[in-house]
C-alpha positions as CSV (number, residue, x, y, z in Angstrom):
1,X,52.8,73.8,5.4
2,X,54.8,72.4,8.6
3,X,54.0,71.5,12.0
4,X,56.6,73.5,13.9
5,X,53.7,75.9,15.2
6,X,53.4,74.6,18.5
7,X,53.3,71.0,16.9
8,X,49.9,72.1,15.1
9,X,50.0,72.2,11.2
10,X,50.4,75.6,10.3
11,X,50.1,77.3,6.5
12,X,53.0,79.1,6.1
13,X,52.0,80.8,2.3
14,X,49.2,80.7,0.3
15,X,50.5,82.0,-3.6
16,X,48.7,81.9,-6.5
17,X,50.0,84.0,-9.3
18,X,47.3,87.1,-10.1
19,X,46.0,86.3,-13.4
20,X,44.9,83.0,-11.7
21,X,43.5,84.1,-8.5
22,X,39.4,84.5,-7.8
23,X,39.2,81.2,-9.0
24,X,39.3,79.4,-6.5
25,X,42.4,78.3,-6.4
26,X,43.7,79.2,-3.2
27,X,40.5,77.5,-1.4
28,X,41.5,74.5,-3.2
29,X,45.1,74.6,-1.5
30,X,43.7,75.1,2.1
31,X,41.2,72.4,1.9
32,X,43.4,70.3,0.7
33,X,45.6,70.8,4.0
34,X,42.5,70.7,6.1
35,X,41.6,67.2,4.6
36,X,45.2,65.6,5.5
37,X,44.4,67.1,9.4
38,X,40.6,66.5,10.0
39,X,41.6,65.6,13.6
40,X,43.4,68.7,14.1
41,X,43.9,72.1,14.8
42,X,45.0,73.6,11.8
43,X,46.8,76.9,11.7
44,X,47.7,80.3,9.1
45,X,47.8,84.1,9.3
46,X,47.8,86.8,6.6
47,X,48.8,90.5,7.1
48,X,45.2,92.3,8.4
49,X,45.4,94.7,4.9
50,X,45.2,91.2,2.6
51,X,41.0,91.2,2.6
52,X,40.6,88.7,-0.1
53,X,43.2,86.0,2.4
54,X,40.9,86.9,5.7
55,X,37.6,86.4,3.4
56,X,38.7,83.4,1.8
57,X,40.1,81.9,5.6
58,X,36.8,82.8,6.9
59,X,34.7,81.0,4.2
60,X,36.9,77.8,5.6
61,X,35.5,78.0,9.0
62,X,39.0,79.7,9.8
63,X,38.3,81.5,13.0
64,X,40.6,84.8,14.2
65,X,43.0,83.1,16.9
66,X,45.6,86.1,17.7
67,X,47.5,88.9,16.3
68,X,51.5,89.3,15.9
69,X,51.8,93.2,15.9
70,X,55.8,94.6,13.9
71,X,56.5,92.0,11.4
72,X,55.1,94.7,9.0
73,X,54.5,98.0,10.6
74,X,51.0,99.4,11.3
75,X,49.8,96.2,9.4
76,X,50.1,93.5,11.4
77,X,49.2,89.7,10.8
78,X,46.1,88.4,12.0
79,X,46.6,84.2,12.8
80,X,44.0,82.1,12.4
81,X,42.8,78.7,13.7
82,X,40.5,75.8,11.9
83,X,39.2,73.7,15.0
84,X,38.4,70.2,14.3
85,X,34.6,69.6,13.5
86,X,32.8,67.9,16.9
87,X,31.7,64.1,16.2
């Protein structure tokens, strides 16, 4: 994670190795981000084919923000944004 998107924090990689993942882990990770911005706009993206990333984004509050199309042809990466909650 850096803030070089635009000056917004943005999740550059999620990883968790395979035999670990389901478990929560990767929730874990992005909350944890989310907690040290709660002010903020809080970017990531994951290639549109990675279901289990856009699900897990999604049960965040992550909301679809844009798309970059030829980073990986005919699969292209799907940004996301997590808006601040209102006070």
């Amino acid at each position: 994670m850096n803030t070089c998107f635009y000056g917004h924090p943005f999740v550059w990689l999620v990883n968790v190795a395979e035999r670990f993942r389901r478990r929560g882990i990767g929730s874990a990770l992005l909350r944890h981000t989310l907690d040290r911005f709660p002010d903020r706009k809080v970017f990531t993206s994951t290639n549109d084919s990675n279901r289990p990333s856009r699900a897990m984004m999604e049960s965040l509050g992550f909301e679809r923000a844009g798309q970059i199309e030829h980073l990986d042809e005919g699969d292209p990466e799907l940004v996301y944004v997590r808006r601040p909650s209102p006070n």
